[in-house]
C-alpha positions in Angstrom: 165.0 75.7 56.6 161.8 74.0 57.0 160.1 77.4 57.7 160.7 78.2 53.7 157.8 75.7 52.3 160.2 76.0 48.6 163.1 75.3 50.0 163.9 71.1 50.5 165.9 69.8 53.5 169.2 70.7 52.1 168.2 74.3 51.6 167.7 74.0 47.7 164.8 75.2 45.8 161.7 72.6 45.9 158.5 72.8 44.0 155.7 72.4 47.3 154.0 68.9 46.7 150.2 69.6 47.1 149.2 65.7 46.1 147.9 65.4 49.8 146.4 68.5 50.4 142.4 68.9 50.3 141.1 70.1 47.4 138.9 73.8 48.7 137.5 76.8 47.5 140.7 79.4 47.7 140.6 83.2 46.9 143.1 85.8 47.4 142.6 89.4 46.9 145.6 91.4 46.1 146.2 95.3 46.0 148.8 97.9 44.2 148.4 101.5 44.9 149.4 104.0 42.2 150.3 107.4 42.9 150.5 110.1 40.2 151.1 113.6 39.5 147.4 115.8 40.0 148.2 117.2 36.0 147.1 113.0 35.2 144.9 112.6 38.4 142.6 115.4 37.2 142.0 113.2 34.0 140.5 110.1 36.1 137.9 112.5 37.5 135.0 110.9 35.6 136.3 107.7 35.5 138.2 106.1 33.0 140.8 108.0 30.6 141.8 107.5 27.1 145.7 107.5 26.2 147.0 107.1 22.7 147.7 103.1 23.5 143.6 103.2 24.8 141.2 103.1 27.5 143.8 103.3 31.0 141.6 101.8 33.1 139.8 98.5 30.8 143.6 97.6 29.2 144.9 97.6 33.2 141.8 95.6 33.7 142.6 93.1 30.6 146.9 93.1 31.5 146.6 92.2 35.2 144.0 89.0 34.1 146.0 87.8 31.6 148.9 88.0 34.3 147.2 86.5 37.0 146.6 83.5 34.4 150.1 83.5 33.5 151.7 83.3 37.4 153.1 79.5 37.2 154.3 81.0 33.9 156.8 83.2 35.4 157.6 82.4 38.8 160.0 79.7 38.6 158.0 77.4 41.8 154.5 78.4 41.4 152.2 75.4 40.3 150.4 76.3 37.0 147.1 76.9 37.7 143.4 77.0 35.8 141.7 79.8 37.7 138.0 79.7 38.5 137.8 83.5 38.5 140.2 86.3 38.3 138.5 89.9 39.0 140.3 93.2 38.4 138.7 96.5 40.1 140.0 100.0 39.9 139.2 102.8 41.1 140.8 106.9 42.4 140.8 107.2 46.2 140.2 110.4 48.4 144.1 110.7 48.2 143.5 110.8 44.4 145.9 107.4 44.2 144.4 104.9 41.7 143.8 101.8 43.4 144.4 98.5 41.9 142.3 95.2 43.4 142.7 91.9 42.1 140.7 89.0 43.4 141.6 85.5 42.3 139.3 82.6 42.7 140.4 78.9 42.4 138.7 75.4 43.8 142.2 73.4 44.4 144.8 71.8 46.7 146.8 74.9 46.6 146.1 78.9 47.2 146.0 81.8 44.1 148.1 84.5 46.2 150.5 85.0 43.5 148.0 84.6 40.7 146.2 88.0 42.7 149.7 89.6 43.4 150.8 89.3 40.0 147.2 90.5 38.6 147.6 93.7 41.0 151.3 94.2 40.2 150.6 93.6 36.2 147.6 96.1 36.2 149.5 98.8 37.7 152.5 98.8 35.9 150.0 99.1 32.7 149.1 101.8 34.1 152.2 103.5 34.6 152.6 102.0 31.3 149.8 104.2 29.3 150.1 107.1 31.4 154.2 107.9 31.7 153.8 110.2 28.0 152.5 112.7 30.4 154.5 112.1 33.2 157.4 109.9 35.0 156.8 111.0 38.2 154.3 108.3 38.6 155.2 105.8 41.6 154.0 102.8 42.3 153.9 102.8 46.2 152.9 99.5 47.0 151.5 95.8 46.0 150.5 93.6 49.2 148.1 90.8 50.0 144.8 91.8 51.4 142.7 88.7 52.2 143.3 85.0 51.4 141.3 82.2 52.3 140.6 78.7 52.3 144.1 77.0 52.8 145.9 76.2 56.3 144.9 79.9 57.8 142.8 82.3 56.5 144.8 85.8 56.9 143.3 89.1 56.2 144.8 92.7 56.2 142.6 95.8 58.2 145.1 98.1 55.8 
């Protein structure tokens, strides 16, 4: 088991113990594509829309921070964690999906890829959240890490 750093000798769930790791500048970015019908897409075309809850875009924006801050919060063996930075960006691509980047910035002994997955995963389901009155046939296709560094290994994604 000692490939799973949360899991102890005896295969049980362990918090990791950081107290003898180096304390370094850490970021992760995170991403979550959303895919929706074009009747909603066509509403993004000049940027950000306004539903009856609000502006889509700036409360996804608002959600996934407040998420990202609230990681060690809700998953059970994350260490709770005061983040430097935490940065939300949306935007439509050519394939008229809204894309959903969340970089997370900390200076600590342990990494923020759960605090950005969480921001990314958070935002988009606001989204789906303030836009599902028009539609259900909204899908959120996918949340994966894109870059982290500082830790043991850097890692980053081409797509």
């Amino acid at each position: 088991m000692s490939d799973f750093t949360h899991l102890d000798d005896n295969g049980q769930a362990a918090m990791v113990d950081v107290g003898a790791k180096a304390v370094t500048k850490r970021t992760a970015v995170a991403r979550s594509v959303v895919s929706m019908p074009a009747e909603i897409m066509q509403h993004f075309a000049n940027g950000d829309i306004h539903s009856k809850k609000g502006a889509v875009f700036q409360t996804a924006v608002i959600a996934g921070i407040m998420a990202a801050k609230k990681t060690g919060e809700l998953i059970p063996l994350c260490h709770p964690l005061g983040l430097d930075n935490c940065k939300i960006d949306i935007h439509v691509n050519s394939q008229q999906e809204v894309i959903i980047d969340c970089t997370a910035v900390i200076t600590a002994k342990t990494g923020v890829e759960m605090e950005a997955l969480m921001g990314a995963s958070i935002a988009a389901l606001t989204v789906y959240d303030m836009c599902k009155a028009m539609s259900h046939d909204i899908v959120i296709k996918q949340t994966k890490l894109m870059k982290k560094t500082g830790g043991k290994r850097d890692f980053e994604r081409t797509e």
